[in-house]
C-alpha positions as CSV (number, residue, x, y, z in Angstrom):
1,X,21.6,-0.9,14.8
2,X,19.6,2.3,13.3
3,X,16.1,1.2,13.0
4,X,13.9,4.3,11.2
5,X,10.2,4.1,10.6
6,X,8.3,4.2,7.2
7,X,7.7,7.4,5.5
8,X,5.4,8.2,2.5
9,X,2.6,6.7,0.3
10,X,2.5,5.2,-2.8
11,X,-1.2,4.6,-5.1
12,X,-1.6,1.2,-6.0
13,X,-4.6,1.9,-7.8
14,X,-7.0,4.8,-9.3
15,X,-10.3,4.9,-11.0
16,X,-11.6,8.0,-12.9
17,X,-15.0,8.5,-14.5
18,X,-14.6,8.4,-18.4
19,X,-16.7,11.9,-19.2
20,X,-16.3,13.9,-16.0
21,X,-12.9,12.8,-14.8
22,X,-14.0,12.8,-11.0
23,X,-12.3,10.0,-9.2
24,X,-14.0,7.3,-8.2
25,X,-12.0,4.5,-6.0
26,X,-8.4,5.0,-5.3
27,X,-6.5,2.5,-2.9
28,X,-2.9,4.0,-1.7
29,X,-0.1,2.7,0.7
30,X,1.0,5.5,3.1
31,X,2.5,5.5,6.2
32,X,0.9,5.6,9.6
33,X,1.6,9.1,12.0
34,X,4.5,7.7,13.8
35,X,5.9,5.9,10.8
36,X,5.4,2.0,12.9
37,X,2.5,0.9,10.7
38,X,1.7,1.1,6.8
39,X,-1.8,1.7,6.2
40,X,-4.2,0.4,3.2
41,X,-6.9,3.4,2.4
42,X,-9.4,2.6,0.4
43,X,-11.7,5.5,-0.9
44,X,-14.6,4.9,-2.7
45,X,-17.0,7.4,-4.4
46,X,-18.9,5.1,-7.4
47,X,-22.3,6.0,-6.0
48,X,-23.0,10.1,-6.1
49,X,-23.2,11.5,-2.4
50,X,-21.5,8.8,-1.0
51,X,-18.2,9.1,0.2
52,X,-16.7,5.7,1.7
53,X,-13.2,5.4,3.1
54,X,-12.0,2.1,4.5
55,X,-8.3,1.8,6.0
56,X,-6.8,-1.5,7.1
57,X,-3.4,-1.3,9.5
58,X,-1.1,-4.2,9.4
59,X,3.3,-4.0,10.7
60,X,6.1,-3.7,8.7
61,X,7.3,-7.3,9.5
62,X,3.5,-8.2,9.0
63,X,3.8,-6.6,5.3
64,X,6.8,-8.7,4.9
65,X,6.1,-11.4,6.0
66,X,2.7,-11.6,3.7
67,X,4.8,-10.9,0.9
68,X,7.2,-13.3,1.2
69,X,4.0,-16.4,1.9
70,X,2.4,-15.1,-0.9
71,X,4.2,-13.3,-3.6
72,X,6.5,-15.1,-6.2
73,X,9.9,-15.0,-6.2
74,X,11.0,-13.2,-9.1
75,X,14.4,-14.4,-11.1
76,X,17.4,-12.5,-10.6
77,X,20.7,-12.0,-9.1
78,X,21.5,-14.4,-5.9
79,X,23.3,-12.5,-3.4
80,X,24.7,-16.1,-1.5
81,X,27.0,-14.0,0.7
82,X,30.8,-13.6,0.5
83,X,33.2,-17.0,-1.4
């Protein structure tokens, strides 16, 4: 079996200042280097001059395995295998 790594990012969420339009917290998805981990990257610039960045690292299977304890299972087609 052909087993490729993660690729990519994706922003879960973004926060701009109303007047000046400088951004303020963003948190993003993204890949790790060798495309074996995802990373959580936090940035946060609310208070002028400071310039905070916090990343958490967590597996794949890890990822999965959190959504899958935790999210909702949404309604939809049930693939049951072959009848």
């Amino acid at each position: 079996m052909l087993n490729t790594g993660a690729s990519g990012s994706m922003a879960l969420l973004t926060e701009h200042d109303d007047t000046s339009a400088l951004l303020l917290r963003s948190l993003r998805l993204e890949a790790t280097s060798d495309g074996k981990g995802i990373l959580l990257i936090e940035i946060d610039e609310c208070k002028p001059g400071i310039h905070r960045e916090i990343r958490h690292e967590i597996t794949p299977a890890e990822l999965i395995a959190a959504i899958r304890a935790h999210g909702a299972e949404l309604p939809g087609e049930q693939h049951n295998g072959p009848q």
